[in-house]
N, C-alpha and C positions, 0 to 999 in steps of 0.2 A: 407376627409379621409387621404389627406396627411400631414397636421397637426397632426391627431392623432399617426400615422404611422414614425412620424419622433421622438416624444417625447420619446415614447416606444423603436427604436433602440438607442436613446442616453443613456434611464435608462438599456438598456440589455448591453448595451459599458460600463456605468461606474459599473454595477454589474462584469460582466466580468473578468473586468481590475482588478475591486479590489483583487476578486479569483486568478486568473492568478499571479498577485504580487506577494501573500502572498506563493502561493504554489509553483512559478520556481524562485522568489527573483530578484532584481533589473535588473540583467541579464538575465532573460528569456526570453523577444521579439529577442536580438542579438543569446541566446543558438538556441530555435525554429527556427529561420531563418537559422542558419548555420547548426544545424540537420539537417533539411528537403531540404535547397537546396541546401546541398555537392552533388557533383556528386559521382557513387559508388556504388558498390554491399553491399549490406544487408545482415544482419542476417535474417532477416524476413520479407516475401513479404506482400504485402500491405494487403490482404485480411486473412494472415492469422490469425489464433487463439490467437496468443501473442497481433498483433496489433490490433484490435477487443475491446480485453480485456482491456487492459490497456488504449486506445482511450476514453472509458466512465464514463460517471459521476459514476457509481459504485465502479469505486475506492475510491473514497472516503471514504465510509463505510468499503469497504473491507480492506483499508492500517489501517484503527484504528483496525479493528477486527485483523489484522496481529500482530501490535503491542502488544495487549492484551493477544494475545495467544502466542507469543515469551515471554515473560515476565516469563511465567510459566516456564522454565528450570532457575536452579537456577544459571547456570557457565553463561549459555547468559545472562541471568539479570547481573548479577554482571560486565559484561565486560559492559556492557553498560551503567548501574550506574555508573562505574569506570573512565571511558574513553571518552564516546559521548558526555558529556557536555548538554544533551537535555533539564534539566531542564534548565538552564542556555540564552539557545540559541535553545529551540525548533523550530521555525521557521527556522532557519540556518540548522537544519540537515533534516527537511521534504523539505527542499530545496536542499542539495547534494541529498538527497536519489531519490527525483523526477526528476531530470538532470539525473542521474542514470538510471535510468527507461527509460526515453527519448533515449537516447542515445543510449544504447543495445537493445529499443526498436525500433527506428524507425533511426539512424543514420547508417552511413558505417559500413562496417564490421572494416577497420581500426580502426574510431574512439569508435568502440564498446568494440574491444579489448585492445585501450590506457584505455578508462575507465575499464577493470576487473582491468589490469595492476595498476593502480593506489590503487585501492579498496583493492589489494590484499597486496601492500606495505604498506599499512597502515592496515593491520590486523596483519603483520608480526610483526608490535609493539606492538602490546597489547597484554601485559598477566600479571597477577596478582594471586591473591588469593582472593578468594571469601569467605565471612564470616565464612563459614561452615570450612576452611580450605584446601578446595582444589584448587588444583591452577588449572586455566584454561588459553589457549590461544585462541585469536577470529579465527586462523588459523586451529585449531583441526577442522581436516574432518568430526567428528562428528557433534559438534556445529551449523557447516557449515550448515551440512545437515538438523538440525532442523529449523534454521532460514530459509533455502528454504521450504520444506515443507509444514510448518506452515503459511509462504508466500500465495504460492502457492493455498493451499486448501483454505485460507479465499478471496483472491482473484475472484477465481473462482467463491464459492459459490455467493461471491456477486455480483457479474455479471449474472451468473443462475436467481438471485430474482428480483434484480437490472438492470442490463442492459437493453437498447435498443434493440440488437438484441440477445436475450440468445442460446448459442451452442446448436447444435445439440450434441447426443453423441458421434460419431466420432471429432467432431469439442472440447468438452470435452479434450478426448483423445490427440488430436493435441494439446490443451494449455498445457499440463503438460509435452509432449514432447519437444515443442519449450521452456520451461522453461527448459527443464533440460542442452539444450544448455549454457545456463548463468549461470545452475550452475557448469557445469563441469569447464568451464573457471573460476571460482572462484575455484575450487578447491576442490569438492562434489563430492566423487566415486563414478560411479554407482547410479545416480539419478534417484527418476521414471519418467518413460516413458509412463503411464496411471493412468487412475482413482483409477482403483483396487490397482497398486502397490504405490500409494500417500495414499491411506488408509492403507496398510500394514505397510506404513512407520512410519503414525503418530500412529498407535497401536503402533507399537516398541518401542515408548519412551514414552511411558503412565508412568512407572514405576518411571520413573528418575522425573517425575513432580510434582509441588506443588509451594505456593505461599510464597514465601518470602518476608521479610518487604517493600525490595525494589520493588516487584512486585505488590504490596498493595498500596505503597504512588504512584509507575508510574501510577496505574489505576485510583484512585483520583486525580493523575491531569490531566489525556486523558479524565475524565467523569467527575469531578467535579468541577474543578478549571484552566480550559481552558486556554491558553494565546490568547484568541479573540474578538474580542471590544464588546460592551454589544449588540448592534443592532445585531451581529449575533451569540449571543447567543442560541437565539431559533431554529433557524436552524440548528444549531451545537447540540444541543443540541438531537433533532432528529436524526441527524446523530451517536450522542453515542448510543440512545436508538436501535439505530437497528443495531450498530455493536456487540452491545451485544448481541440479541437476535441472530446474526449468531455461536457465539461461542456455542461449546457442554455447554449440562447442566452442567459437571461435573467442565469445566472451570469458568463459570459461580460463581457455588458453593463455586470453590480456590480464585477466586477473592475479593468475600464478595460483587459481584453487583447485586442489585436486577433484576431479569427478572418481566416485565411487565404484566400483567394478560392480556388475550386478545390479543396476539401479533397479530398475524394472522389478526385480526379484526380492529387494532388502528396499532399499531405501525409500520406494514409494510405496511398499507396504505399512511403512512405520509412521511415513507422513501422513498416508491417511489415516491410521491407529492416533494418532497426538492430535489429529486435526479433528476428530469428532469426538476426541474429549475435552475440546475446547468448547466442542457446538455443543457436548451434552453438561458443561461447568456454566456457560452462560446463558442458556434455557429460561426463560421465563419461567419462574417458582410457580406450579398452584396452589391453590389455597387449600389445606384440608378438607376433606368434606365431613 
């Protein structure tokens, strides 16, 4: 048995490692070690809603679904087009954006608020003109607030579908709360504080939304044209097909991505099949006994 048992922790170590690399970047074992063992008061206690949420392999679906449906305003696309370099260095920014994440997630409160601080310096420079001719800045509290939002709602959901342990409604209520923390610090007036008003929010910018060129070529290459070796294609691959099945039909529609016939039946069986061997590849190792 323990022959068999040592092989299997060695392929869950190098599946792991590989994930882990791609998603905190060369620097993630020293980042993870100095998060978790600074000494220090928190944004958010161990058990709560934010750390819960973001802890789990669901994010994975839920950060593309995130993407997919920011894409749909046309000032955020364009500042993002303009500015992120994602095509360019995709990996590089799901890498600040996930130290991000970390960081306001589960580090000090100091270093929670050097990281808005920084985040916030660097939106201060971006502003431009977007196709359409109006100029946008990534600092407009507006903007702001869709990119939370939009966050926010495809996060959740996918931890709801996805997750390990799915919220209770109260426990709901608490992630959209302790999110609004990270967004006031960013600079989001007035962010919601529940379920209902995270729906009210994203009604209110239904108007302003639609799919522009850029938001067309980002989604063909988040679903079609991957920057991910061919072996985890299929996996990934899964993973697109059930980010999309979280977004509303109407996003769906703007994007031009097909939804799957059957989802319920195929598609969200296989997302949660890939999504818990992600939670069982990145498992904290024990140590022999």
């Amino acid at each position: 048995m323990k022959r068999i048992a040592e092989p299997a922790s060695a392929l869950r170590g190098r599946i792991g490692h590989a994930i882990f690399s791609r998603v905190a970047g060369p620097e993630g074992p020293d980042n993870r070690a100095r998060i978790h063992g600074t000494p220090g008061p928190r944004w958010f206690a161990p058990e709560s809603p934010v750390r819960r949420v973001h802890g789990d392999a669901s994010m994975f679906i839920g950060g593309l679904s995130a993407l997919l449906l920011q894409s749909l305003h046309p000032l955020a696309m364009a500042a993002v087009a303009a500015h992120s370099g994602f095509r360019g260095d995709p990996w590089g920014r799901l890498q600040r954006t996930s130290t991000f994440l970390a960081v306001t997630t589960y580090g000090t409160a100091d270093s929670a608020q050097r990281a808005v601080d920084r985040v916030r310096a660097v939106h201060d420079t971006v502003r431009g003109t977007a196709p359409d001719g109006r100029e946008y800045r990534a600092s407009d509290p507006h903007l702001l607030c869709w990119v939370h939002v939009a966050e926010v709602d495809m996060f959740l959901r996918a931890h709801q579908r996805y997750g390990a342990r799915p919220l209770d409604d109260a426990g709901c209520d608490g992630y959209v709360a302790g999110m609004a923390r990270i967004a006031t610090a960013l600079g989001v007036p007035d962010p919601p504080v529940n379920r209902a008003q995270l729906a009210e929010r994203l009604a209110a910018y239904r108007d302003e939304l639609h799919a522009t060129p850029d938001a067309l070529a980002t989604a063909r290459f988040l679903l079609l044209d991957p920057p991910v070796p061919l072996l985890a294609r299929l996996p990934y691959g899964v993973l697109a097909a059930n980010a999309v099945s979280l977004l509303p039909p109407w996003a769906s529609r703007e994007l031009r991505v097909p939804r799957m016939p059957a989802e319920a039946l195929c598609v969200r069986p296989l997302g949660t099949a890939v999504t818990a061997g992600i939670r069982w590849a990145l498992a904290p190792t024990r140590p022999a006994a």
